[in-house]
C-alpha positions in Angstrom: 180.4 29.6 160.2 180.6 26.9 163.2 178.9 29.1 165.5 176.6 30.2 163.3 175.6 26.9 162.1 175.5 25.9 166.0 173.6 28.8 167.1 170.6 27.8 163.8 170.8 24.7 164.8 172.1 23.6 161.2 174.8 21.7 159.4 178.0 24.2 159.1 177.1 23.6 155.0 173.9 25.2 155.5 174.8 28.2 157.0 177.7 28.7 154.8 175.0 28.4 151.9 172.7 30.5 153.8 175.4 33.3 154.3 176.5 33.3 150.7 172.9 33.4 149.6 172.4 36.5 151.7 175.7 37.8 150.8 174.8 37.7 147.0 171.3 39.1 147.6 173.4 42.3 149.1 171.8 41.5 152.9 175.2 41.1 154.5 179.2 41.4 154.1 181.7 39.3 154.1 185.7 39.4 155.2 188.0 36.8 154.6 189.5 35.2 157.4 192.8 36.9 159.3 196.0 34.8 157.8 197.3 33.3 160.7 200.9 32.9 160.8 204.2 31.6 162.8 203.8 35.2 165.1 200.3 34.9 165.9 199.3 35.3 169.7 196.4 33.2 170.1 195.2 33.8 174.0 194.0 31.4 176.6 191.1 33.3 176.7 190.2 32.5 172.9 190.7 28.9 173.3 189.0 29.1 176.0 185.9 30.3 174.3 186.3 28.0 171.4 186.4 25.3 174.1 183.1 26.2 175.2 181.6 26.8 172.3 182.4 23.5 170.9 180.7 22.1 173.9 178.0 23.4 173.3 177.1 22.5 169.4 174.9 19.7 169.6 175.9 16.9 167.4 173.2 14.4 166.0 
């Protein structure tokens, strides 16, 4: 949902609305998050991106 909402330009509410709304019109899926637990491998790489990504959401 935070990229989403960074990439519309929108509060991360609104595209969470947005998504369910399209999700109960039958316009898109859905999947839970992944669980992450103790044993999860979370690589540089990903934070990495995360990193940037956050960077880039403008806050106002």
């Amino acid at each position: 949902m935070a990229e989403l909402a960074a990439l519309l330009s929108v509060p991360v509410g609104v595209a969470g609305a947005l998504v369910a709304d399209l999700r109960d019109a039958g316009w898109v899926t859905t999947q839970r998050p992944k669980e992450l637990t103790d044993d999860t491998v979370v690589s540089v790489a990903l934070l990495r991106r995360v990193r940037e990504r956050l960077r880039n959401v403008n806050v106002s």
